[in-house]
C-alpha positions as CSV (number, residue, x, y, z in Angstrom):
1,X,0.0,0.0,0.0
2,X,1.5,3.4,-1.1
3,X,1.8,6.0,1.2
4,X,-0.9,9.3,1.7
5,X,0.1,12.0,-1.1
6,X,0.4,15.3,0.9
7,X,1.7,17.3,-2.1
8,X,-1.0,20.2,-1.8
9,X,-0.9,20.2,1.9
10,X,0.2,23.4,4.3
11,X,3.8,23.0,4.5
12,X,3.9,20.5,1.6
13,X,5.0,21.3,-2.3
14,X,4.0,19.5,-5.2
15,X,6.4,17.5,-7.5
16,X,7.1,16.6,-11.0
17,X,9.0,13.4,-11.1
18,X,11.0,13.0,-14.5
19,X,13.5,10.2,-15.3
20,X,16.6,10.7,-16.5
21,X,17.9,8.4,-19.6
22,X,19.9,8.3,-22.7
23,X,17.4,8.9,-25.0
24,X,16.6,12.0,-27.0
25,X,12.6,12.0,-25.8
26,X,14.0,13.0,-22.4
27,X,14.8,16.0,-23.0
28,X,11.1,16.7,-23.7
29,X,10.3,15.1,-20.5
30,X,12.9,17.8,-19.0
31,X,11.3,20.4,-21.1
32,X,7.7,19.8,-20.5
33,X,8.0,19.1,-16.6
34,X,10.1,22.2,-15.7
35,X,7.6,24.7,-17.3
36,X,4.4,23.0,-16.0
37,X,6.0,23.0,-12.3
38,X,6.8,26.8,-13.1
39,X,3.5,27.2,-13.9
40,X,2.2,25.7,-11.4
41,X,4.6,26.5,-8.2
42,X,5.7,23.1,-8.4
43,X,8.8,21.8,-8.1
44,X,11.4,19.3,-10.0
45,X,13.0,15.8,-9.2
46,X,15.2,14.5,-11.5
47,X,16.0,10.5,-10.9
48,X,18.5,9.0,-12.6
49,X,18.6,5.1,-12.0
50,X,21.9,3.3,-12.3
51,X,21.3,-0.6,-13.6
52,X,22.7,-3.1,-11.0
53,X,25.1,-5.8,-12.2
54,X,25.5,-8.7,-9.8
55,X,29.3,-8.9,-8.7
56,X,31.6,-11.0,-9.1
57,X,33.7,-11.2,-6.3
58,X,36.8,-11.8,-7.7
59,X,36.5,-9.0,-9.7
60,X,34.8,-6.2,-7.1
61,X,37.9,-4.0,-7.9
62,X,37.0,-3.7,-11.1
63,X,33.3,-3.1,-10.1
64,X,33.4,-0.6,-7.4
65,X,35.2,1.6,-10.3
66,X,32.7,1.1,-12.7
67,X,29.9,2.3,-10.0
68,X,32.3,5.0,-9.4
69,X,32.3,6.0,-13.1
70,X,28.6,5.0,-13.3
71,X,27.9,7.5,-10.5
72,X,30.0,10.3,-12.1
73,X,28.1,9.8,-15.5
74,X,24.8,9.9,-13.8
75,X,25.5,13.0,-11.8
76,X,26.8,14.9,-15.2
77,X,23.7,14.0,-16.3
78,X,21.8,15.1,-13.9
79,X,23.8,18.3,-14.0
80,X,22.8,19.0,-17.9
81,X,19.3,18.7,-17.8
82,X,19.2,20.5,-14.4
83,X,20.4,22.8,-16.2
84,X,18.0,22.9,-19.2
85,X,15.7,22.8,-16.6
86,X,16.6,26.2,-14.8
87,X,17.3,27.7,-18.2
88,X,13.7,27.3,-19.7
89,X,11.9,28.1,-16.4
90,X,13.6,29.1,-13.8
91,X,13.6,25.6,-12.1
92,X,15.8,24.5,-9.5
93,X,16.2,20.5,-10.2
94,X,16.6,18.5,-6.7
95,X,18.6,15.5,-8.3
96,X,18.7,11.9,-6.8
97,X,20.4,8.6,-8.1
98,X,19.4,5.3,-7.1
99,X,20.8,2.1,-8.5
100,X,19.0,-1.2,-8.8
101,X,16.0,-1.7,-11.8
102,X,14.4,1.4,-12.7
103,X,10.6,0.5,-12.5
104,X,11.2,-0.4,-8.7
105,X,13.6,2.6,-8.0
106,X,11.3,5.1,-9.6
107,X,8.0,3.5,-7.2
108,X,10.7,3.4,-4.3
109,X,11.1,7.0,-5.0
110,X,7.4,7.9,-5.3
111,X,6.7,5.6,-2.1
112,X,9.9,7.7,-0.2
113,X,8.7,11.2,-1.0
114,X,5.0,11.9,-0.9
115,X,5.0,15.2,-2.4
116,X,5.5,13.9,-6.0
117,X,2.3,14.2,-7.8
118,X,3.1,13.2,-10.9
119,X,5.3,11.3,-13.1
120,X,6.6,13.1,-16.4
121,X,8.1,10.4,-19.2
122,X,8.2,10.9,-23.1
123,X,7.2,9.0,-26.1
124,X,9.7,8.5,-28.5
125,X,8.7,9.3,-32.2
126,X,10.2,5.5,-33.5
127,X,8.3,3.7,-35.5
128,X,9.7,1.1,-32.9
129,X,7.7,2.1,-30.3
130,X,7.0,4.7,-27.6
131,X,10.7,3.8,-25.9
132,X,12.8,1.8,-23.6
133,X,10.9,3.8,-20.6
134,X,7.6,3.6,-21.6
135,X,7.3,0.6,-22.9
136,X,9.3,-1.4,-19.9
137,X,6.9,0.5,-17.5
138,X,3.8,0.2,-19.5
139,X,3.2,-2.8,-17.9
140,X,2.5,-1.5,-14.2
141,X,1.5,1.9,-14.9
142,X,-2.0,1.5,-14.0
143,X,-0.8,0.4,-10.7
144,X,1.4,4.2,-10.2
145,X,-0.5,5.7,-6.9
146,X,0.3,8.8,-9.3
147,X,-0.8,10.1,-12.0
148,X,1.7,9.7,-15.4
149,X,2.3,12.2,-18.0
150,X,3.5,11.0,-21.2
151,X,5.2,13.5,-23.8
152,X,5.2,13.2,-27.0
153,X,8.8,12.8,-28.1
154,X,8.0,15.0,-31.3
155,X,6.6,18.4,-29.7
156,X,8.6,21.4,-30.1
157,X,9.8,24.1,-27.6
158,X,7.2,26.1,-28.8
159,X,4.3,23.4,-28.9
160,X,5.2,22.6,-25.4
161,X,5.3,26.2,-24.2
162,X,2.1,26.1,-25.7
163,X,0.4,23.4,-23.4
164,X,2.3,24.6,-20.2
């Protein structure tokens, strides 16, 4: 059972959750969440989730450096579209990475912070489908105890500013 929401609550302030990836669509995730929030005296959480590798413990040298480096990568990351972020609306990102599988690390995250309100992720425009995040969470969305906003991957600055 998820815990209360208490994002429009005194003393409480709504957030958009958006998830960090490689893929282009995230950047309208980025785009769309950070003017909405601004529009709406929300704020922004950006979660990057680092995929977990079991270890081999003969070679744990070798993996506690690539979790270093993964961790470094993921913070740059998180430092560009923080960035993008402030830079369209004024936005301060609060940035958070989590490793382990993204579907449970994004609902740990909703679960640990009950002023998000929503969930921000964008369709891709392939032919192939909406995109590694929407598709591998398709599956459970209905069972989000928030609501999920889904981008579409082809909307321009202007379209977006637009909506938001």
């Amino acid at each position: 059972m998820s815990r209360r929401r208490r994002s429009y609550e005194a003393g409480h302030t709504p957030k958009w959750l958006v998830v960090i990836d490689d893929t282009p669509e995230c950047d309208r995730a980025v785009y769309f969440a950070a003017r909405r929030a601004a529009r709406v005296g929300a704020g922004v959480v950006m979660l990057r989730v680092i995929e977990t590798q079991e270890r081999n413990q003969q070679w744990l040298g070798v993996a506690d450096i690539m979790k270093a480096e993964a961790h470094e990568g993921a913070n740059a990351e998180l430092e560009r579209y923080a960035g993008r972020a402030n830079g369209v609306a004024g936005i301060t990102a609060e940035r958070i990475v989590r490793e382990g599988k993204t579907a449970e690390e994004i609902l740990g995250l909703i679960e640990d912070d009950e002023d998000i309100a929503i969930l921000v992720l964008a369709a891709a425009q392939s032919k192939d489908g909406p995109g590694p995040l929407v598709t591998g969470l398709s599956a459970s969305l209905g069972d989000y105890p928030i609501p999920v906003a889904i981008v579409p991957g082809h909307l321009t600055d202007e379209e977006l500013d637009a909506m938001t």
